[in-house]
VEXDREN-2710 file (C-alpha; in Angstrom, 1 decimal):
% VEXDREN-2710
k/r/px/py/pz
1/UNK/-13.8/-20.8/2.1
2/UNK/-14.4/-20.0/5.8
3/UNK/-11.9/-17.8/5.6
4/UNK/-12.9/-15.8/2.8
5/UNK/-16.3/-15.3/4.4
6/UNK/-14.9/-14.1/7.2
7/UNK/-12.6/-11.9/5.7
8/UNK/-15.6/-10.6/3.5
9/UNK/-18.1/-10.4/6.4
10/UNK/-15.4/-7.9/8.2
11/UNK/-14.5/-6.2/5.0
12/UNK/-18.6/-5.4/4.3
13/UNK/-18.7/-4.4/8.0
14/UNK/-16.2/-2.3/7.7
15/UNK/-17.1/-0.8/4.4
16/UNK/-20.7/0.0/6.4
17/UNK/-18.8/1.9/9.2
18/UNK/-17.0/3.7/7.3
19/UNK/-19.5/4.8/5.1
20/UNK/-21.5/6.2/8.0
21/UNK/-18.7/7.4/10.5
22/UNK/-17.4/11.2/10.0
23/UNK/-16.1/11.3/13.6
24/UNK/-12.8/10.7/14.1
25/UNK/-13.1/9.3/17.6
26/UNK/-15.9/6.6/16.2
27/UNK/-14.1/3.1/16.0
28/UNK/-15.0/0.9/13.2
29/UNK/-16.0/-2.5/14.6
30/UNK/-13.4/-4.3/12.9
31/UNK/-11.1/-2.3/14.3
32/UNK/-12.4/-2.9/17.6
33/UNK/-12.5/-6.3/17.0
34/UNK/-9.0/-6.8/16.2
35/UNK/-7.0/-4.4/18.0
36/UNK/-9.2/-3.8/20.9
37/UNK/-8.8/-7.8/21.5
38/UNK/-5.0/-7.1/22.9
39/UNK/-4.9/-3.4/24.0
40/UNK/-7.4/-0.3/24.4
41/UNK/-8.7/0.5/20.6
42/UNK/-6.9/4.0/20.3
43/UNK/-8.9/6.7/18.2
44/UNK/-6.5/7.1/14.6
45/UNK/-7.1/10.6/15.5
46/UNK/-4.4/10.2/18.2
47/UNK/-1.6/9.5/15.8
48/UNK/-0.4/10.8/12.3
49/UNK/-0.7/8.6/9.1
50/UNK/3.2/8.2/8.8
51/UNK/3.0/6.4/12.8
52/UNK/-0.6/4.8/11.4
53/UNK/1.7/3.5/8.7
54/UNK/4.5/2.5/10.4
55/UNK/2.4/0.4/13.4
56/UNK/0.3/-1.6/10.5
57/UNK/3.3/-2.2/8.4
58/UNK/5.7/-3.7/11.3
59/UNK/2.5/-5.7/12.4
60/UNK/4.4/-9.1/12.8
61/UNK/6.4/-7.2/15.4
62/UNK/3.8/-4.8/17.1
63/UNK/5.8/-3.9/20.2
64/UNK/6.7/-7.2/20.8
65/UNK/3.8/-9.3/19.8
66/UNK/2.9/-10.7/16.5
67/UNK/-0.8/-9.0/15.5
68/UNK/-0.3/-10.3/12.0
69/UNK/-3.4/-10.0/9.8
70/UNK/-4.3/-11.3/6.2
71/UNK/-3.8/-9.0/3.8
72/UNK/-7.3/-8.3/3.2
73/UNK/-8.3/-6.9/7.0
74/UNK/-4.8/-5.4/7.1
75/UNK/-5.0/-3.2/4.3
76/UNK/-8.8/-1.9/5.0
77/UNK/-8.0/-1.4/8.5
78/UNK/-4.9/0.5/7.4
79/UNK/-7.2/2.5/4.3
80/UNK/-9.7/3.2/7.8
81/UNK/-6.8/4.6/10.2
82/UNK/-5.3/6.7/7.5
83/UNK/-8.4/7.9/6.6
84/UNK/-8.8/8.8/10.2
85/UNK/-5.6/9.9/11.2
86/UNK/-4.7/12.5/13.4
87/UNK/-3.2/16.2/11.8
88/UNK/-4.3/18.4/14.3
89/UNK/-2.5/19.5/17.5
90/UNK/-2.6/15.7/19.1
91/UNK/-0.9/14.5/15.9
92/UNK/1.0/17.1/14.5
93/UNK/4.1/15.2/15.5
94/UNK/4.9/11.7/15.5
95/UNK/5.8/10.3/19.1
96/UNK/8.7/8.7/19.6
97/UNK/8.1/5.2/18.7
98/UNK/4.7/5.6/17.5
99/UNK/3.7/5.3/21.3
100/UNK/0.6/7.7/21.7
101/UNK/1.4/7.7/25.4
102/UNK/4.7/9.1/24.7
103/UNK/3.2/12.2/22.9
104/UNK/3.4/15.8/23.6
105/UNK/-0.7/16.3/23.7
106/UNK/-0.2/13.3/26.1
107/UNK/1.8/13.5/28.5
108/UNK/0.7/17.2/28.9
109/UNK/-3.2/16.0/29.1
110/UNK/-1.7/13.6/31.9
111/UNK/0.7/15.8/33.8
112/UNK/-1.4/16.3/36.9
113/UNK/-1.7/12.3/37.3
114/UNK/1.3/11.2/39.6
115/UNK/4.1/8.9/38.8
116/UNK/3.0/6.4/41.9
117/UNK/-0.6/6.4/40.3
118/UNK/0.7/4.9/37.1
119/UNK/2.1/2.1/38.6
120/UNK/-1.4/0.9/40.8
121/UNK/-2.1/-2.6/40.1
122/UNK/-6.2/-1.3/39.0
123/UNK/-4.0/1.5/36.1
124/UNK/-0.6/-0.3/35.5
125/UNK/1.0/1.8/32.8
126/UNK/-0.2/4.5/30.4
127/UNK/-1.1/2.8/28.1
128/UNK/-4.4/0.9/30.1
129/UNK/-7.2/3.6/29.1
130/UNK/-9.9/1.7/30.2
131/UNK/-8.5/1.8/33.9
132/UNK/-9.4/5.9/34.2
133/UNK/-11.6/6.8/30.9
134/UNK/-14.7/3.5/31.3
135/UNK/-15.9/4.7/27.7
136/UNK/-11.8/4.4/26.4
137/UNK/-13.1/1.3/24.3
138/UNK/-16.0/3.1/22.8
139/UNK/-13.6/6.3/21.7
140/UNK/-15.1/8.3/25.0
141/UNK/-12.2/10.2/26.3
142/UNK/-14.4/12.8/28.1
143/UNK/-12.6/14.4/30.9
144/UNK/-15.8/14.9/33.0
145/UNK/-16.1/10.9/33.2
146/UNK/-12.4/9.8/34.6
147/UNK/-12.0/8.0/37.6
148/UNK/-8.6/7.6/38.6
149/UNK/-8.6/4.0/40.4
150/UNK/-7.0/4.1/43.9
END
């Protein structure tokens, strides 16, 4: 019964985000909530719906950890990424392996930071956001805000 609430609770507060988010970099607090607990909450905007449905479909294998969900949370977070995804000139392609860090738009965007800066224990890999964008958990990606740790 817990459960269920819970599940409900999440679904309703998802239902309320999405119902009042038209931006595609605004993350749904669900989402937040359960992605953002392992990794940086990517914007869906940053991948297409075929990588979108590939990640939420392998989820009991998610790049080597299991981020199972209940059905329930995994199909309206998936309804909320499609609904979101990228099909502009960030996600016009799928990146190899559905790693947005391995994109074109990506790795151009990032081309100026060096391959010794990637490896500092404060930034680690491409894929820590938070380390050079401080709003990367919010969906803030502004360029006039990163700080590249030393």
């Amino acid at each position: 019964m817990i459960a269920l609430r819970t599940t409900l609770a999440a679904s309703l507060a998802l239902a309320a985000t999405l119902a009042h988010a038209d931006d595609r970099y605004a993350l749904a607090p669900a989402y937040v909530q359960e992605c953002g607990a392992c990794h940086t909450p990517y914007p869906p905007a940053l991948l297409p719906a075929e990588s979108w449905q590939r990640v939420m479909a392998g989820l009991a294998k998610h790049y080597g950890t299991d981020a199972s969900l209940d059905a329930a949370a995994q199909k309206s977070l998936s309804d909320w990424l499609l609904a979101r995804a990228g099909s502009g000139k960030r996600a016009r392609v799928a990146p190899p392996d559905d790693r947005i860090t391995r994109g074109e738009w990506f790795i151009r965007k990032h081309r100026e930071v060096s391959k010794a800066a990637w490896t500092r224990p404060a930034i680690k890999s491409a894929s820590n956001c938070g380390a050079c964008h401080p709003g990367a958990a919010e969906g803030d990606y502004d360029e006039d805000r990163v700080r590249i740790p030393r």
